[in-house]
C-alpha positions in Angstrom: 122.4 245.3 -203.4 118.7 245.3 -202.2 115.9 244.2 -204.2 113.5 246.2 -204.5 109.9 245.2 -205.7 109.6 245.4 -209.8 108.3 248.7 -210.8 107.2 249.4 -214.1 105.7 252.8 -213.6 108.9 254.5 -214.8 108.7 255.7 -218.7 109.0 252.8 -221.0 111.2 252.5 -224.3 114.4 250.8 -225.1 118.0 251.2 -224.6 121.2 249.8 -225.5 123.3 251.8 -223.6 123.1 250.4 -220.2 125.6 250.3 -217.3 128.0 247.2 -217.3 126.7 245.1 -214.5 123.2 245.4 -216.4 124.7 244.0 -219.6 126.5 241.5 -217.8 122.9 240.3 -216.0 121.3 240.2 -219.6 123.9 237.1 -220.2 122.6 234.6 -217.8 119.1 236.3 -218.0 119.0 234.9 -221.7 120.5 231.5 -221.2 117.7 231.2 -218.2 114.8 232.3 -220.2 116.0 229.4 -222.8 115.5 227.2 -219.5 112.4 228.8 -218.5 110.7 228.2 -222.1 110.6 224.2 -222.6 107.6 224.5 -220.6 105.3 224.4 -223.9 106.1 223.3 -226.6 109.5 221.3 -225.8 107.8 219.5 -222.8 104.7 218.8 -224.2 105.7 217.0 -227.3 108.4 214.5 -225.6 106.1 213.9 -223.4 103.7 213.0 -225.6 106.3 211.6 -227.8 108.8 209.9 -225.6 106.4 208.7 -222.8 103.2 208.3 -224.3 100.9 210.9 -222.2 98.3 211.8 -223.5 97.3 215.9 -224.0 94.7 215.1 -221.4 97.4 213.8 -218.8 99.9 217.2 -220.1 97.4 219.3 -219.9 96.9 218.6 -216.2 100.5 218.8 -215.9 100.2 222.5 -216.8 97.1 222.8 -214.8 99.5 221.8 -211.8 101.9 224.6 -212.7 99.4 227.3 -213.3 97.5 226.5 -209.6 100.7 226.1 -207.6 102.3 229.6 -209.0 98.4 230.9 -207.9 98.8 229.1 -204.0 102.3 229.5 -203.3 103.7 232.2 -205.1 102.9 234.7 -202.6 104.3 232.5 -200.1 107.7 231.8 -201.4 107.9 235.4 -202.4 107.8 236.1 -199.2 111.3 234.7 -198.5 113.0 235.8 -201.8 115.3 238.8 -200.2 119.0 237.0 -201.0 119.8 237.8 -204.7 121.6 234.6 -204.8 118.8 232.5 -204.5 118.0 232.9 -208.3 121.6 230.2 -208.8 119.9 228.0 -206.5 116.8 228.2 -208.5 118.5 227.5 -211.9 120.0 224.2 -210.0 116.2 223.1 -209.0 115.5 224.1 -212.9 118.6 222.3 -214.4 118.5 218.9 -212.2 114.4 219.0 -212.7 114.4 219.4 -216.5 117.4 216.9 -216.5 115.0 214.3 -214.4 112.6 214.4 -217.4 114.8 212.0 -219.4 114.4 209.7 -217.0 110.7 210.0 -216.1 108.7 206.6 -216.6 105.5 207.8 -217.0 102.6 210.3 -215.6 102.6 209.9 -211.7 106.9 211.0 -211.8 106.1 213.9 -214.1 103.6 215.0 -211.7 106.3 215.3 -208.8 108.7 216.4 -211.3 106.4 219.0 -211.9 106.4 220.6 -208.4 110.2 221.4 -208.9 110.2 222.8 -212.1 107.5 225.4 -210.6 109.1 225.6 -207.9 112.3 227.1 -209.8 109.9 229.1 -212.1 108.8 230.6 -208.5 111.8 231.0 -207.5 113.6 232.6 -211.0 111.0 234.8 -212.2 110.1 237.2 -209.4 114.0 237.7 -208.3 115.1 237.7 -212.2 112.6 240.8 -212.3 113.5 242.5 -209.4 117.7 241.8 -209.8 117.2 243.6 -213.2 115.1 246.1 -211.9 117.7 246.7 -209.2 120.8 246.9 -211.6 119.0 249.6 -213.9 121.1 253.3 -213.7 118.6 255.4 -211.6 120.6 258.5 -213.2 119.0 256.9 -216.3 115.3 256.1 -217.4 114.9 252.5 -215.8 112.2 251.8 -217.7 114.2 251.5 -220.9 116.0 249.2 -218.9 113.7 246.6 -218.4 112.3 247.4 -222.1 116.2 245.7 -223.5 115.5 242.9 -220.8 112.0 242.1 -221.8 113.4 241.8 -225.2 116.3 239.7 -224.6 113.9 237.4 -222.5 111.5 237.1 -225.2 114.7 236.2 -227.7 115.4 233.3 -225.0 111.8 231.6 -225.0 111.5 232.1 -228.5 114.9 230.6 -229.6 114.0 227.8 -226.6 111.2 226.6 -228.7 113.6 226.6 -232.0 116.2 224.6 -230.5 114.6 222.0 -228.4 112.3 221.4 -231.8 115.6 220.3 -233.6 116.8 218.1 -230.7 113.5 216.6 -230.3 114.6 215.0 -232.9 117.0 213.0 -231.2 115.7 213.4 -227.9 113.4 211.0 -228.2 115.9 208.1 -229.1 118.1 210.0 -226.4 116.4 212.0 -224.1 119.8 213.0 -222.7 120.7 214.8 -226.0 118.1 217.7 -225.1 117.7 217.3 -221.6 120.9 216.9 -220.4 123.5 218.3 -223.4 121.4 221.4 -223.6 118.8 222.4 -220.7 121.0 221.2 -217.7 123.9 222.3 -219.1 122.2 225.7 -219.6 120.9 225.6 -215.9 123.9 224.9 -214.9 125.8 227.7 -216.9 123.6 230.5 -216.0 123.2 229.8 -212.2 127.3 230.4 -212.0 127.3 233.2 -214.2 124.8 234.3 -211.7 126.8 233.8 -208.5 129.9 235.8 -210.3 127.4 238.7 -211.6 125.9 239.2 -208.2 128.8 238.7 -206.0 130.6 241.3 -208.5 127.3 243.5 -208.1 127.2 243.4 -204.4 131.0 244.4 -203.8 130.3 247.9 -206.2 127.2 248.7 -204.2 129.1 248.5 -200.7 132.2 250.9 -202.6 129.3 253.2 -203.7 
């Protein structure tokens, strides 16, 4: 399996009936975008919370994400050719997250912000151009990546829904949101990863 760059010229629309190793991608494509989306929300208020940062202090935490995607996307894209790199990127997002319940004030959330882009860098381009590469070209590929925008919205939105009822407890136990859920989410998706693509990679050399 090759991966091509994401293309989103094709007709648009939705579809449920996709091939099997598309539904199976959807899977881990979910639990990642659940990952993906406690950087808002989730973050911002343990944080704020938990560690006492101000929303000046987050808010240049999130100015550090937004100019390192602008300065080293490009750059990292430039070496994101192995589809299996996306598992390796839900370990950086899984043991990153799971280093925020541990994080004793603003300098460490700085540096624990370079990984956690570093994983977005790393997951979002090859999560784009995996599914765009698994898509039926007998069939409209565009309706394709219409079912896996939706299922990747579902994930950030129910991310947001869940970390706000752990909050909760997170911040008497970090660990409890952190740990129980994001790492172990990480974790969970970057093998169901390395099983879909291996399984993906075997078909395309039989085709």
């Amino acid at each position: 399996m090759t991966l091509p760059e994401p293309n989103y010229t094709v007709e648009a629309g939705l579809t449920f009936h996709v091939n099997r190793a598309f539904a199976m991608f959807l899977i881990p494509s979910f639990l990642t975008f659940l990952v993906m989306g406690q950087l808002g929300f989730p973050l911002l208020t343990f944080y704020n919370m938990h560690d006492g940062l101000t929303t000046f202090q987050v808010g240049l935490l999130y100015m550090e994400n937004g100019l390192l995607v602008v300065f080293l996307q490009d750059f990292i894209g430039r070496y994101l050719r192995r589809p299996s790199l996306i598992s390796l990127g839900m370990v950086i997002y899984g043991v990153s997250y799971l280093a925020v319940a541990f994080i004793p004030g603003f300098t460490w959330a700085v540096l624990d912000m370079f990984f956690i882009t570093l994983a977005e860098m790393v997951v979002s381009p090859l999560s784009q151009s995996i599914a765009n590469a698994l898509a039926d070209p007998r069939s409209r590929g565009g309706r394709y990546m219409g079912l896996y925008s939706l299922i990747t919205g579902l994930g950030r939105t129910m991310a947001s829904s869940i970390s706000g009822v752990l909050l909760t407890y997170a911040i008497k136990q970090p660990l409890a949101l952190w740990g129980g859920f994001v790492f172990a989410v990480a974790i969970s998706s970057s093998g169901l990863y390395s099983i879909i693509i291996k399984d993906a990679l075997v078909i395309s050399r039989r085709a």
